[in-house]
C-alpha positions as CSV (number, residue, x, y, z in Angstrom):
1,X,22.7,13.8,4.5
2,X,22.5,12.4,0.9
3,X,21.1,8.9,0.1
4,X,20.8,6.9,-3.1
5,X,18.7,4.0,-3.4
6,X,20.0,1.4,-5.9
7,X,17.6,-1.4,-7.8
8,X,19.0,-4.5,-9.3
9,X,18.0,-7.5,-12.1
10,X,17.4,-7.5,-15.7
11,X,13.3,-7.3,-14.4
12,X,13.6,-4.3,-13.6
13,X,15.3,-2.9,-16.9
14,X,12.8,-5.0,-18.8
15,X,10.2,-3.6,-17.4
16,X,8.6,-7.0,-16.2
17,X,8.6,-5.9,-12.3
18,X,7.7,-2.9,-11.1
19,X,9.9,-1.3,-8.9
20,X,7.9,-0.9,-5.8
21,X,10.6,-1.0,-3.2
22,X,12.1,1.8,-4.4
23,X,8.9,3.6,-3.5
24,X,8.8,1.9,0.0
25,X,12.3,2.8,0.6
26,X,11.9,6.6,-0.3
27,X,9.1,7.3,2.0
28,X,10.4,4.9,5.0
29,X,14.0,7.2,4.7
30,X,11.6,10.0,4.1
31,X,9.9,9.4,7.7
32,X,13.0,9.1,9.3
33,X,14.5,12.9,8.3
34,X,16.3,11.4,5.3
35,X,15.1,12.8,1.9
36,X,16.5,10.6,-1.4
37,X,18.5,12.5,-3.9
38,X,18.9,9.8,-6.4
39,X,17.3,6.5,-7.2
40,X,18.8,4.2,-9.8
41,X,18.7,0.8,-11.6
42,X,21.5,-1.8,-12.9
43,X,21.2,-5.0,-14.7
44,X,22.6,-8.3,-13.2
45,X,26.4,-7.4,-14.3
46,X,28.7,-7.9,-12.1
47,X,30.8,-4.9,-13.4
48,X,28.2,-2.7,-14.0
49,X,26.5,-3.3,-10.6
50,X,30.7,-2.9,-8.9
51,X,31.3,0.4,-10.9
52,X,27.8,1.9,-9.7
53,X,28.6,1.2,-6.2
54,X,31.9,2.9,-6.7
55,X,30.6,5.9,-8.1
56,X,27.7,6.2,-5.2
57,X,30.5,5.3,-2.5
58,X,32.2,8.3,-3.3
59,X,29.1,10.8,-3.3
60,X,26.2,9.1,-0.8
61,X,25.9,8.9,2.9
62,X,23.6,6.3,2.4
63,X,22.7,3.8,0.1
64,X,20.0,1.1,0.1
65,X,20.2,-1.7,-2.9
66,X,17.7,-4.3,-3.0
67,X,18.0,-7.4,-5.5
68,X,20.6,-9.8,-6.7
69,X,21.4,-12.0,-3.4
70,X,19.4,-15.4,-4.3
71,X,20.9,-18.5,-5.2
72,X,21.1,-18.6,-9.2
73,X,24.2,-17.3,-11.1
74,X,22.5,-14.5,-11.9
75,X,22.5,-13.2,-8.2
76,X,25.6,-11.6,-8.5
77,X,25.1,-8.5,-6.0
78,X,27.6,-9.9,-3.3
79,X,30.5,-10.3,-5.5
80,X,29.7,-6.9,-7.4
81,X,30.2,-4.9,-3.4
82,X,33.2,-7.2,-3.0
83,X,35.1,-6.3,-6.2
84,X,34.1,-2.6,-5.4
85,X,35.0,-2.5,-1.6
86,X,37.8,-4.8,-2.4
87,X,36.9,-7.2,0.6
88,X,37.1,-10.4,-0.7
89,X,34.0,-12.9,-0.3
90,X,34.1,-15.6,2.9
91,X,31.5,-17.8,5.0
92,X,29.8,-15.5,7.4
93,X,28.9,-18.4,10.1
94,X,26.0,-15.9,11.3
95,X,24.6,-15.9,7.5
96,X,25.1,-20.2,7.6
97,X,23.3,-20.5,10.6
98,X,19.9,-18.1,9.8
99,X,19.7,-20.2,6.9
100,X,20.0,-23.3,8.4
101,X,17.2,-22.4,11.0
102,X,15.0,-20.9,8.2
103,X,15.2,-24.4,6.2
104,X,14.9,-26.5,9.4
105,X,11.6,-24.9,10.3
106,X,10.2,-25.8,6.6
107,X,11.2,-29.1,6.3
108,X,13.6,-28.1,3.3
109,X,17.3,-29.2,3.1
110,X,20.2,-26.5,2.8
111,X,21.9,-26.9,-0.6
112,X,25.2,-25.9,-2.2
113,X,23.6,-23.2,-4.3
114,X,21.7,-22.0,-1.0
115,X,25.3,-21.9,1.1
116,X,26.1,-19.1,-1.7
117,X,24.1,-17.0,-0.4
118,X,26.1,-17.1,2.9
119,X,29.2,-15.7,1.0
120,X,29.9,-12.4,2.2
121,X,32.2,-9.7,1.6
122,X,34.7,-9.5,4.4
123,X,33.8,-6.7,7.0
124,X,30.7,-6.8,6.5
125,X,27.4,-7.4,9.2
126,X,25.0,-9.9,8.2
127,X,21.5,-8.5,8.4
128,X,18.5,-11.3,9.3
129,X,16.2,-12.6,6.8
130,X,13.2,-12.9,8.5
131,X,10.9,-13.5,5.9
132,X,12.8,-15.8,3.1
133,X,16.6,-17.6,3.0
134,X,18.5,-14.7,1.5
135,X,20.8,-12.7,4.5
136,X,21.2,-9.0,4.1
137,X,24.3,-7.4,5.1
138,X,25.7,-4.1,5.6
139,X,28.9,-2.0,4.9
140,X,31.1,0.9,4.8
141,X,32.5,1.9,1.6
142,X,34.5,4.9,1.5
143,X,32.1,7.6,3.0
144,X,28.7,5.7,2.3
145,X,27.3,3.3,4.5
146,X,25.5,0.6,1.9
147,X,22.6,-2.0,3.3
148,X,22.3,-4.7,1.0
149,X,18.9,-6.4,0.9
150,X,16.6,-9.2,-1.4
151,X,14.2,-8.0,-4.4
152,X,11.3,-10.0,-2.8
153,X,9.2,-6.9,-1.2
154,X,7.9,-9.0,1.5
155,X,11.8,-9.8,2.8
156,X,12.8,-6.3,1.8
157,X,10.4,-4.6,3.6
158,X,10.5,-6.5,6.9
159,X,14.6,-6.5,6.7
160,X,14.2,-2.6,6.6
161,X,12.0,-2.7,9.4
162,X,13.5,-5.4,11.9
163,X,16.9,-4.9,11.1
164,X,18.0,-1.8,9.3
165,X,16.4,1.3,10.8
166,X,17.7,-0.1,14.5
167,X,21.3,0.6,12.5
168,X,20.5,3.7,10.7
169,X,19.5,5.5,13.6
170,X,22.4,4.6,15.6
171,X,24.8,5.1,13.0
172,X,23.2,8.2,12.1
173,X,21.7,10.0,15.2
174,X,18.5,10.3,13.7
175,X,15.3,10.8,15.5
176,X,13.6,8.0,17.2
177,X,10.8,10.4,18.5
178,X,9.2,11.3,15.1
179,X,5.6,11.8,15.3
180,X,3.9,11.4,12.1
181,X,-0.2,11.6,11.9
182,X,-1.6,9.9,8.4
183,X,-4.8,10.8,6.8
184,X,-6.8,9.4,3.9
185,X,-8.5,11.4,1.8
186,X,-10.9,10.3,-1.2
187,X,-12.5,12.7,-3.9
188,X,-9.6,15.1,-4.5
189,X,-6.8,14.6,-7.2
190,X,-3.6,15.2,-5.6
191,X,-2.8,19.1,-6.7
192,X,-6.5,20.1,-5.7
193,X,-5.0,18.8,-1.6
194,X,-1.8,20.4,-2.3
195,X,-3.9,23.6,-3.0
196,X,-6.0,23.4,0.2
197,X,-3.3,22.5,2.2
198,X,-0.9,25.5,1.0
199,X,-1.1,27.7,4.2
200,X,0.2,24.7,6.0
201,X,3.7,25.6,6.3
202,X,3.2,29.3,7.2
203,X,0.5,28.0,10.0
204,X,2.8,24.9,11.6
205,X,6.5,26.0,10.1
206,X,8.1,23.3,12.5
207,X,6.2,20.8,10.8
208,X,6.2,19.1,6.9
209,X,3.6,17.7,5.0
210,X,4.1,14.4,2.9
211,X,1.4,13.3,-0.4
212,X,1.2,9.9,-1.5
213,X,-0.9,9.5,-4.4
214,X,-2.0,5.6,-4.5
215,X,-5.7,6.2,-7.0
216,X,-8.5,7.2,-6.2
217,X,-6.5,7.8,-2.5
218,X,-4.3,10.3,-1.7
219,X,-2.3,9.7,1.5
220,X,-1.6,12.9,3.7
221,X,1.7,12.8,6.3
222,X,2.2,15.5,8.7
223,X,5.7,15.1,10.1
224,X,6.9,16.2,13.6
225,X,10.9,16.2,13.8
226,X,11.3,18.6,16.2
227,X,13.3,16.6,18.7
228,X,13.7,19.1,21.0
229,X,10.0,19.9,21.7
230,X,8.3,18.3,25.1
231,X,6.8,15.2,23.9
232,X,3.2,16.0,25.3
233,X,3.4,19.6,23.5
234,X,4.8,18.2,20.5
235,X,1.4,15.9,20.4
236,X,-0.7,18.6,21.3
237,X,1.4,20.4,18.3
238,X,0.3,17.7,15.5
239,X,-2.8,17.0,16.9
240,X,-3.4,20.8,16.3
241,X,-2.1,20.8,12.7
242,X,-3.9,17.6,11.9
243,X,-7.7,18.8,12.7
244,X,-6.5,22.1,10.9
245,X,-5.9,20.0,7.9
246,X,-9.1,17.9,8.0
247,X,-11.3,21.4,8.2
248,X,-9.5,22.2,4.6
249,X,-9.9,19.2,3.1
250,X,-13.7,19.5,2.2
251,X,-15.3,16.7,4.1
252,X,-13.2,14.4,2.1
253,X,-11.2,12.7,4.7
254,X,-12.4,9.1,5.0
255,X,-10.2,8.0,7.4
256,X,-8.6,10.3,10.3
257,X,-6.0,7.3,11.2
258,X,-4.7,7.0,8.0
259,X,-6.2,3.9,6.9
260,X,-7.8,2.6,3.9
261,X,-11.3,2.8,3.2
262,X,-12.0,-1.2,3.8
263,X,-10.3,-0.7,7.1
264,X,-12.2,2.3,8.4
265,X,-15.2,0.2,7.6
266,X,-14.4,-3.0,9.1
267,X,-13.7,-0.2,12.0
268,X,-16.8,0.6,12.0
269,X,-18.9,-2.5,11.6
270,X,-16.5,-4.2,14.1
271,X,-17.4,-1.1,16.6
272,X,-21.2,-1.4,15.6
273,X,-21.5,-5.2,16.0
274,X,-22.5,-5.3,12.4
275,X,-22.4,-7.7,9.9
276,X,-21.8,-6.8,5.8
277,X,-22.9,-8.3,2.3
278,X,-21.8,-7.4,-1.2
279,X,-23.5,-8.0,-4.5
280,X,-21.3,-7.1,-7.7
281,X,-21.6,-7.2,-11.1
282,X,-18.9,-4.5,-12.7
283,X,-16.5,-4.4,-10.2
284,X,-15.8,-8.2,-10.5
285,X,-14.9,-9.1,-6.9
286,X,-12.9,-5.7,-6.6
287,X,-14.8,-4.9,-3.1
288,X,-15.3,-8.0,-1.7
289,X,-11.1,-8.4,-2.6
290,X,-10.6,-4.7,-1.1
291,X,-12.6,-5.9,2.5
292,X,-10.9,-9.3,2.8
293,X,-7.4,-7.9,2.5
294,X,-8.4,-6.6,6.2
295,X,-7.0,-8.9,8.3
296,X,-10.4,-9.7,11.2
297,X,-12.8,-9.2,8.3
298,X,-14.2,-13.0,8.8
299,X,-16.0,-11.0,12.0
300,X,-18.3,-8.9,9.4
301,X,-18.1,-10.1,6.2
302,X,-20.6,-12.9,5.3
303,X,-21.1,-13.1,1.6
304,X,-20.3,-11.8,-1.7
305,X,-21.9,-12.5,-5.0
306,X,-20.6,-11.8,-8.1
307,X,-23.5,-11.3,-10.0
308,X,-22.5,-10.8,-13.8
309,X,-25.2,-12.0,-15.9
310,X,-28.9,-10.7,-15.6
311,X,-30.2,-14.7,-14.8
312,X,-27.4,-14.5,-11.8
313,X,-28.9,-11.3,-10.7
314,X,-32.4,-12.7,-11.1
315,X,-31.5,-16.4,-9.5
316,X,-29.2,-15.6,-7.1
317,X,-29.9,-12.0,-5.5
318,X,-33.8,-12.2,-6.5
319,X,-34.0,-9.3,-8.3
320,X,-37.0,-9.2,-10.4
321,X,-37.1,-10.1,-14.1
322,X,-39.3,-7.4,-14.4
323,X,-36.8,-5.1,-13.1
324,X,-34.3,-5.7,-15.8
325,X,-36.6,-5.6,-18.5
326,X,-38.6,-2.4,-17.6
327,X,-35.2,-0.5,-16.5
328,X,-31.9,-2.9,-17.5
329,X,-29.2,-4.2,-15.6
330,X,-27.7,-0.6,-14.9
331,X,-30.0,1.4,-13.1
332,X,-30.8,2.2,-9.9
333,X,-33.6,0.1,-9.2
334,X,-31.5,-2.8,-10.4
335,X,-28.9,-2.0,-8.3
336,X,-31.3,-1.5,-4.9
337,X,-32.7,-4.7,-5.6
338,X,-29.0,-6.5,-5.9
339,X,-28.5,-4.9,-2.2
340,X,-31.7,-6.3,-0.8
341,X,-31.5,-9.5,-2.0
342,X,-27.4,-10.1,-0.7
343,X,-28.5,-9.3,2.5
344,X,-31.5,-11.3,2.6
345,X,-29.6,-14.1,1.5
346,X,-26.9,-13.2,3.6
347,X,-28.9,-11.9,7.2
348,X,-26.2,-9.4,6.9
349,X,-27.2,-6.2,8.7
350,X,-25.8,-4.1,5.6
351,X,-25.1,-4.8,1.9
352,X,-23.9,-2.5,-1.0
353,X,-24.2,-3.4,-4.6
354,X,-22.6,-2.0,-8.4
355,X,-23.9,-2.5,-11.8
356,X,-22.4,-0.2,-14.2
357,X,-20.0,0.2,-17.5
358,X,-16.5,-0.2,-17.1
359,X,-15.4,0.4,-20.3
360,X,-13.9,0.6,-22.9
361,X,-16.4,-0.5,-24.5
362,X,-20.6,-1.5,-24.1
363,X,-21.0,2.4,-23.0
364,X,-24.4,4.0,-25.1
365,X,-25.9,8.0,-25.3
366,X,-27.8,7.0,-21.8
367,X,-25.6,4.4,-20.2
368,X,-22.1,5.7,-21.0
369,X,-19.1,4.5,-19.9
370,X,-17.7,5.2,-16.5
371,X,-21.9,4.9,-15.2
372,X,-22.3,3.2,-12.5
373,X,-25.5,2.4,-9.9
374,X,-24.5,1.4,-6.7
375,X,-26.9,0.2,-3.9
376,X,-27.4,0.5,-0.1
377,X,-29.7,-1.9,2.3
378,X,-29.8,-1.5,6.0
379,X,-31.8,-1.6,9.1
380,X,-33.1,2.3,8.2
381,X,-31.8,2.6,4.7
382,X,-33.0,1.4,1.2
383,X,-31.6,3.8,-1.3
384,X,-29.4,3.8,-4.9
385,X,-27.6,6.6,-6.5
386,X,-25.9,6.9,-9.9
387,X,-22.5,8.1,-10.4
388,X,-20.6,9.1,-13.8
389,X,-17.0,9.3,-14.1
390,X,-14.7,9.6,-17.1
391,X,-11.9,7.7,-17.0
392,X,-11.5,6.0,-20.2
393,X,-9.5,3.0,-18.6
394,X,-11.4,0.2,-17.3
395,X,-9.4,-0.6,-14.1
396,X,-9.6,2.7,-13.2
397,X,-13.3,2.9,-13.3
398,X,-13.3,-0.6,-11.5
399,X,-11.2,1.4,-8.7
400,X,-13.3,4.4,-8.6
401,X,-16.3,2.2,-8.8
402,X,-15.5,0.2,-6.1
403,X,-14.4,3.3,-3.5
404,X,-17.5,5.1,-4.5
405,X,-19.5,2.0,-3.1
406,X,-17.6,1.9,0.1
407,X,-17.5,5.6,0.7
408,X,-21.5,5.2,0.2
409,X,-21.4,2.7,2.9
410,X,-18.9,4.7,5.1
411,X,-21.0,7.7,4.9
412,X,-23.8,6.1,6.5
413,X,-22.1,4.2,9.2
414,X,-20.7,7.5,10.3
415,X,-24.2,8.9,10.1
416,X,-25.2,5.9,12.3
417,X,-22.5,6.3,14.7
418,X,-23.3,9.8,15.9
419,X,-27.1,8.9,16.3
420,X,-26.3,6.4,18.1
């Protein structure tokens, strides 16, 4: 089965969006059976976009396009698939009425340049916005079967979800029993996994692996399409392969359910019944932005202080004046302190802290760049440690920063857990 993913907009070419559904698209198809053989872009050109589709209609099975079905004149996807399918554009009622509902429930009124977006090429299905105003629709061109859906990710990705996979699998037998087991892993660059995990194939040939490097994490898929296999031995099966992987992977696994590292420790606290500060200074809010994004974390999060300056350190987290002036602002002491005093301040039953050099510059013989201190408090833990890493770019050491202090915290929850 071959399938193309097509990208449209000038913000795209121009480079002022990422293209981030393309990467959503590939490894949704990908955990479906369906590998992508070609992803492409095209401006907002009605001829250009028509001509494309043409050329893919001819080749693909599949094709996914995202972009180019607002309101403006510049959303011109629509009438590019009409002039190529040579279906001419009409009201799909279906299209007029989802709108409709979706400005009714926000108090908005349904305009002429919104009742565009209702234009649809004949023979086509309409496919449900359920996130924003713009329908999707689908269609057969020649041999490929093309889905049609907004730029906005958020719409994209739930149109996929809600709407699209239902019709891919029906249209295209594929497997609705796939069993796929995720894990995160943290402290390995991506080919130093790929080398652990090199017997896999020759160990579990009925099953694939699947690497998703998002830094510092790298995602690991093992895929079960074996449709044929009794669903309790096929779970036995991957269940199998899974704990085979973890033993390879050097104790670097920080999460076993595939999640990120401020969702295995909101697992944690939340199974615990504890409660969690955090005290920054180089990472900027980078943690305490990393745990919120965790939808429940209002049940263990209590404070975050972003402690920049050596007075906000002193004033707000009570670390001593002496402290800075015998040792600085980055060092370990420093850093314990910053821990102590968010949780005192906090009655948080843990707290982590970071004080270090980002980069690129402020970095000296003793305190280079990529140093950072980070600190622990808890009911049977005081401690700091140093770590030095040397990435020259600052977000990057913000990132690696920021894991480290989690993965510090993680560690001893898990240590916590199994004493328990």
């Amino acid at each position: 089965m071959i399938a193309h993913i097509l990208s449209t907009g000038d913000e795209v070419l121009l480079g002022d969006i990422v293209d981030t559904n393309s990467v959503f698209l590939c490894s949704a198809l990908k955990d479906m059976g369906v590998e992508v053989q070609k992803i492409m872009a095209v401006g907002d050109d009605v001829e250009s976009i028509a001509s494309i589709i043409g050329d893919i209609s001819l080749k693909a099975d599949i094709c996914l396009v995202t972009g180019g079905l607002g309101p403006t004149r510049d959303d011109v996807t629509a009438l590019a698939c009409s002039k190529a399918s040579g279906h001419r554009l009409e009201l799909d009622q279906d299209a007029l009425v989802s709108m409709k509902s979706y400005f009714k429930k926000r108090g908005f009124a349904l305009t002429r340049d919104n009742e565009k977006q209702a234009m649809l090429p004949a023979g086509s299905r309409m496919l449900i916005n359920h996130n924003g105003t713009a329908p999707g629709f689908y269609i057969k061109i020649n041999q490929c079967r093309f889905f049609f859906m907004p730029g906005v990710p958020s719409e994209m990705k739930i149109m996929f979800e809600k709407e699209i996979k239902q019709v891919l699998k029906g249209e295209f037998n594929l497997n609705d029993d796939i069993l796929i087991e995720r894990l995160t892993v943290f402290g390995l660059s991506e080919s130093r996994v790929g080398a652990l995990l090199k017997g896999f194939k020759t160990k579990f040939p009925e099953m694939r692996l699947g690497f998703r490097a998002d830094f510092p994490v790298i995602e690991v898929k093992i895929i079960l399409t074996d449709s044929d296999k009794d669903n309790k031995k096929a779970r036995s099966d991957i269940a199998k392969a899974k704990q085979w992987a973890i033993g390879q992977l050097e104790n670097k696994v920080v999460s076993r359910q595939g999640l990120s590292i401020a969702q295995e420790i909101g697992r944690l606290l939340t199974k615990e019944k504890k409660t969690l500060a955090i005290a920054e200074s180089c990472t900027g809010g980078l943690i305490s932005n990393m745990v919120t994004d965790v939808a429940g974390s209002s049940n263990y999060f209590l404070f975050s202080g972003i402690t920049y300056s050596n007075d906000a350190k002193i004033n707000i987290l009570n670390v001593q004046k002496k402290t800075i002036i015998d040792f600085g602002a980055v060092h370990e002491q420093t850093a314990l302190e910053m821990a102590q005093g968010a949780r005192h301040r906090a009655g948080a039953d843990f707290a982590i802290s970071t004080t270090g050099i980002a980069g690129p510059g402020g970095g000296t013989k003793e305190r280079p760049v990529g140093m950072v201190c980070i600190g622990l408090s808890g009911p049977s833990v005081s401690m700091a440690k140093t770590y030095r890493f040397s990435f020259d770019d600052r977000l990057r050491n913000k990132k690696m920063f920021a894991m480290m202090a989690l993965e510090l915290l993680r560690r001893h929850l898990v240590s916590v857990t199994k004493t328990a």
